[in-house]
Backbone as CSV, one residue per row, in Angstrom:
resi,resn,N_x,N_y,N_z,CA_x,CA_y,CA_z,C_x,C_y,C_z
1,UNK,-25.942,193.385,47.476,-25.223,193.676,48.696,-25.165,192.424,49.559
2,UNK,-23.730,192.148,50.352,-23.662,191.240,50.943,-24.761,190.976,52.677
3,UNK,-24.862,190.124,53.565,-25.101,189.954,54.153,-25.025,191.437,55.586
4,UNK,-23.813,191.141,55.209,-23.590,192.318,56.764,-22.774,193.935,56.239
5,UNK,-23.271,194.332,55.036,-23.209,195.498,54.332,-24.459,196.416,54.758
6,UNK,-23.923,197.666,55.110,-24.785,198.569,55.317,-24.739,200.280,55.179
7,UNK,-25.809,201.123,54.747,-25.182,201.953,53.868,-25.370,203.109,55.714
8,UNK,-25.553,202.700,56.677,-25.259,203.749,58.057,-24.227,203.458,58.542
9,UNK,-23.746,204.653,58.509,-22.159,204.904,58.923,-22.361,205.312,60.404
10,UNK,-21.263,205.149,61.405,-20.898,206.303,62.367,-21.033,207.639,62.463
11,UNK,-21.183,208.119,63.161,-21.907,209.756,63.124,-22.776,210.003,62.221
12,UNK,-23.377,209.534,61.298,-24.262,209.863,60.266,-25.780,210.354,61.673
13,UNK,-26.171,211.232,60.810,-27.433,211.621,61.482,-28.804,210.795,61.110
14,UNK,-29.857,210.182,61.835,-31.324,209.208,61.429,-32.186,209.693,62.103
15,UNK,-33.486,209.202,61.695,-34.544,209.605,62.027,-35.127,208.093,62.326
16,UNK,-36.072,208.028,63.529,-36.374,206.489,63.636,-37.775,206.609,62.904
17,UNK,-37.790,205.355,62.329,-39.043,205.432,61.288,-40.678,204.586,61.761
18,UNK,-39.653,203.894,63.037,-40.528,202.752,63.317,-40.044,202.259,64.724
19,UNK,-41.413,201.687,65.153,-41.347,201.553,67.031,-41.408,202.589,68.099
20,UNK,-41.407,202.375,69.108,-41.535,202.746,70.017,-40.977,204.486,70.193
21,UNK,-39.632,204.589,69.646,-39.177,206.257,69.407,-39.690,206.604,67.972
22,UNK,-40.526,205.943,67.512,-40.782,206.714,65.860,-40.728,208.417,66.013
23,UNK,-39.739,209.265,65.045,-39.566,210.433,64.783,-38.730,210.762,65.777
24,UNK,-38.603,209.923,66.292,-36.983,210.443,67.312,-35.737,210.604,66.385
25,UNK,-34.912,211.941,66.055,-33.618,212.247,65.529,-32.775,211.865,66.401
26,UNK,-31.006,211.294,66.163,-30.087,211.232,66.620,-29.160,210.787,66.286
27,UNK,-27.972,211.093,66.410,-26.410,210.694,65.882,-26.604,209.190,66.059
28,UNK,-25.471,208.697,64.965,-25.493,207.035,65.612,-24.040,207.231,66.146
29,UNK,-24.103,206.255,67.229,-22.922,206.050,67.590,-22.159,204.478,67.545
30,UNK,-22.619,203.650,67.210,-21.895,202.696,67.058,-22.939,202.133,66.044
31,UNK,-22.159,201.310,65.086,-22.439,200.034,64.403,-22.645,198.843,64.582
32,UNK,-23.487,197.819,64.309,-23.263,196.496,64.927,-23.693,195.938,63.523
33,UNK,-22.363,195.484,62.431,-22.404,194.703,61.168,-23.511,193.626,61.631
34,UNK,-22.663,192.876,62.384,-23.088,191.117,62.069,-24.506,190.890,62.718
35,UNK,-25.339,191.955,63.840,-26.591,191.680,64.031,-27.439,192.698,63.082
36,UNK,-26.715,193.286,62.399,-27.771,194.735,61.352,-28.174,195.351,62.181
37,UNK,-27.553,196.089,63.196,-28.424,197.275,64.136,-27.367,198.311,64.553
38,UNK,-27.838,199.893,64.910,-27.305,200.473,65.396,-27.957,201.246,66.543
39,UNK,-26.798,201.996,66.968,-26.794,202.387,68.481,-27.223,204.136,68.087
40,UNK,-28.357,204.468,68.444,-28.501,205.667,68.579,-29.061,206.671,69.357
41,UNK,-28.258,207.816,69.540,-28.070,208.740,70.642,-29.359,208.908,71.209
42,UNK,-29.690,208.758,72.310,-31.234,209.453,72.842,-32.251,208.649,72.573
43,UNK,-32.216,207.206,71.687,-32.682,206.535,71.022,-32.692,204.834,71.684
44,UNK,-34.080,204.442,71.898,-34.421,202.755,72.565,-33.518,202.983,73.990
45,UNK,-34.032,203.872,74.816,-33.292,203.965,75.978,-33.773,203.214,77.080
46,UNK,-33.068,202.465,77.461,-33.215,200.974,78.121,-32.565,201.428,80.167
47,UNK,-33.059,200.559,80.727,-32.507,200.707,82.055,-32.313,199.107,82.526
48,UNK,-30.694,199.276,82.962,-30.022,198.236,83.623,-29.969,198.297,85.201
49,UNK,-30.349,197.331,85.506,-29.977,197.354,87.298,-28.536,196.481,87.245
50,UNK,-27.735,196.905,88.089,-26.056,196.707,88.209,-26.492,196.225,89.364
51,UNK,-25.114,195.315,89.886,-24.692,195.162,91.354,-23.527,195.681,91.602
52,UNK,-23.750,195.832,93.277,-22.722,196.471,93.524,-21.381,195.591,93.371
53,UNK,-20.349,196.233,92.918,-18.989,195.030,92.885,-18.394,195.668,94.077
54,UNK,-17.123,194.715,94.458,-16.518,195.070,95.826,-15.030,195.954,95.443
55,UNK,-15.140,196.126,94.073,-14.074,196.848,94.536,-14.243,198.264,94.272
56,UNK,-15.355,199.012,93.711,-15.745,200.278,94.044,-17.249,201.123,93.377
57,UNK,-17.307,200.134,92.619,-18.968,200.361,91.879,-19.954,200.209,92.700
58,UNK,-20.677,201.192,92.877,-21.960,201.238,93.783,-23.297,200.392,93.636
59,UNK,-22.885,200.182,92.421,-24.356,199.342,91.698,-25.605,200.582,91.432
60,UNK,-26.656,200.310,91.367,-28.019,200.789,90.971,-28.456,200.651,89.965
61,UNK,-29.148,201.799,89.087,-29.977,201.479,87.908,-29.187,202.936,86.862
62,UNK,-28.838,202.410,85.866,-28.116,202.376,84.461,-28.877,202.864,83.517
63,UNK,-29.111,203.747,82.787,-29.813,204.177,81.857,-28.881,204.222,80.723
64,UNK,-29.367,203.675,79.202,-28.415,203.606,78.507,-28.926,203.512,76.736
65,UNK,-28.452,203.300,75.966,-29.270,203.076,74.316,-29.106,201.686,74.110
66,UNK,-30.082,201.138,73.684,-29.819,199.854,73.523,-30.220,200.069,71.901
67,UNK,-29.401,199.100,70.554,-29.344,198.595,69.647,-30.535,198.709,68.857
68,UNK,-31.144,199.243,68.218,-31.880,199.181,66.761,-31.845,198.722,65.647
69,UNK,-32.860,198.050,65.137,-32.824,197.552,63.521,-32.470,198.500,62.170
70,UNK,-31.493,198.688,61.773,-30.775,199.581,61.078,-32.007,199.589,60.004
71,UNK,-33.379,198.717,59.828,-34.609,199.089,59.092,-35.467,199.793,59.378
72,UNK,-34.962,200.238,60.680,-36.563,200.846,61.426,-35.542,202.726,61.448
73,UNK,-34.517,202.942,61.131,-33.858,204.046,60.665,-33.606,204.606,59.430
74,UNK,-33.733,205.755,59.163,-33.596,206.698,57.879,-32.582,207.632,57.692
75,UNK,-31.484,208.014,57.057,-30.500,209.276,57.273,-31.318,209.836,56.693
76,UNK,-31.041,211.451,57.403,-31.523,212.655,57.546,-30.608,213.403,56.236
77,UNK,-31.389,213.780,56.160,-30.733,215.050,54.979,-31.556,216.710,54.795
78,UNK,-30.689,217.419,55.347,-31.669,219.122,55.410,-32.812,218.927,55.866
79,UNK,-34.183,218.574,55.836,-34.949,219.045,56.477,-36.081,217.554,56.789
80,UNK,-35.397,216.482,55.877,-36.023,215.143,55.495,-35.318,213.916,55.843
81,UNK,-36.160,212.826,55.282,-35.119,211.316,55.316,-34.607,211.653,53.706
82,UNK,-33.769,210.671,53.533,-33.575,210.348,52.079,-33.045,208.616,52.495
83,UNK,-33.740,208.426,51.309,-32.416,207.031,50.849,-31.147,207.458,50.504
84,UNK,-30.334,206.401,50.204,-29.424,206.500,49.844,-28.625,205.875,48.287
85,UNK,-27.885,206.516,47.492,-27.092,205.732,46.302,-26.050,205.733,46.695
86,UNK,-24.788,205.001,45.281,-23.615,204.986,45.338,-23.300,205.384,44.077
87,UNK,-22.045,206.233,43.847,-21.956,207.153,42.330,-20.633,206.491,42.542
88,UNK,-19.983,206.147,41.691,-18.351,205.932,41.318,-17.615,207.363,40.592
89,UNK,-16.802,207.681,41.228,-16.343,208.499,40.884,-14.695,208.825,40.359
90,UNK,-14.242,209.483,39.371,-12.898,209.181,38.790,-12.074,209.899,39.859
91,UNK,-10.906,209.688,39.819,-9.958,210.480,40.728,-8.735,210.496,40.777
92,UNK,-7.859,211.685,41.133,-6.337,210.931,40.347,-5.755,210.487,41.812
93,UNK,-4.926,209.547,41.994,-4.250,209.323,43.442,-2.607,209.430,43.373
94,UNK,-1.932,209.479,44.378,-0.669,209.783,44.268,0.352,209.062,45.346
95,UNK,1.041,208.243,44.478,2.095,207.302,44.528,2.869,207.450,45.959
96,UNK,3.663,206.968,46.463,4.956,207.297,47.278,5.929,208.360,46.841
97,UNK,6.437,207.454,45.562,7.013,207.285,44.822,6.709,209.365,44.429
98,UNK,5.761,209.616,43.949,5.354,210.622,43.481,4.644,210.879,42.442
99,UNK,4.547,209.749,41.807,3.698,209.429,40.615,2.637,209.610,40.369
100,UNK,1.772,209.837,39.484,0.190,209.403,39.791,-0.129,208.434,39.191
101,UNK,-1.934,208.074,39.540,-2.239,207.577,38.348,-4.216,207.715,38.765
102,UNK,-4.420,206.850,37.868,-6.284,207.610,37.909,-7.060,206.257,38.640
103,UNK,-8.180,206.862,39.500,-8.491,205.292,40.322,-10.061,205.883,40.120
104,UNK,-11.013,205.283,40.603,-12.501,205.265,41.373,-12.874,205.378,42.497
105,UNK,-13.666,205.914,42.764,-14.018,205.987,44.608,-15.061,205.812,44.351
106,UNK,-15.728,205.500,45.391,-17.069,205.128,46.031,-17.708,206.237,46.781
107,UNK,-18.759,207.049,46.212,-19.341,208.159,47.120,-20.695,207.569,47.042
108,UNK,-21.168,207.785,48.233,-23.085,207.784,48.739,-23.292,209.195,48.407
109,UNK,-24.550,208.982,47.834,-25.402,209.800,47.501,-27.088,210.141,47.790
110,UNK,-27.369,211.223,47.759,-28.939,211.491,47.956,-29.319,211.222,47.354
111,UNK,-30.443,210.018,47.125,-31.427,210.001,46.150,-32.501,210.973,45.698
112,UNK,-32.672,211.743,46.840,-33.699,212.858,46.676,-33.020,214.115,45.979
113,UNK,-32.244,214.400,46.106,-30.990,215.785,45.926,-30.459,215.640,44.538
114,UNK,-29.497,214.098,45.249,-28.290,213.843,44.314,-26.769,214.675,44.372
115,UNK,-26.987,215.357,46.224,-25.892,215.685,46.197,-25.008,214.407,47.033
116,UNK,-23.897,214.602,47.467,-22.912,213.464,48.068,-23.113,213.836,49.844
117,UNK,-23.080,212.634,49.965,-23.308,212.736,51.367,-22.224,212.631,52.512
């Protein structure tokens, strides 16, 4: 796998495995490829002090998720973590035109299960 490849998607559900929220569950909501971290819900909740700007922001203090090491997270599956695989799978696809023809896809998988995720 390349550098800034990673098998947590958007909305995927994690469990933090490590630090400060260890066993904290929550949706991710954003990705961040190029530093390897994601943003998750309820998860490394950080507080910003703002200033006030002049044209209508009050300023104060900001509560918010700040960024995680996409290592210190696990996707959730039914009642657990699991890792994760990749299964190639056959498939027929369909043309403009109307045609078909037969391709591969890429599905993640449970390592624990082995169902598709």
């Amino acid at each position: 796998m390349g550098k800034n490849t990673m098998n947590i998607k958007k909305g995927d559900t994690v469990k933090v495995i490590a630090g400060k929220d260890k066993g904290a569950t929550g949706k991710v909501i954003s990705v961040l490829r190029e530093e390897q971290r994601v943003i998750v819900e309820g998860v490394n909740r950080v507080k910003r002090h703002t200033k006030a700007v002049q044209g209508g922001n009050s300023g104060g203090i900001i509560t918010a998720e700040a960024p995680i090491h996409v290592s210190n997270v696990m996707l959730v599956e039914g009642d657990g973590v699991t890792r994760m695989a990749f299964r190639r799978d056959d498939v027929t696809k369909r043309r403009a035109d109307g045609s078909t023809y037969s391709a591969q896809r890429s599905v993640r998988v449970s390592r624990k299960t082995g169902k598709e995720i």
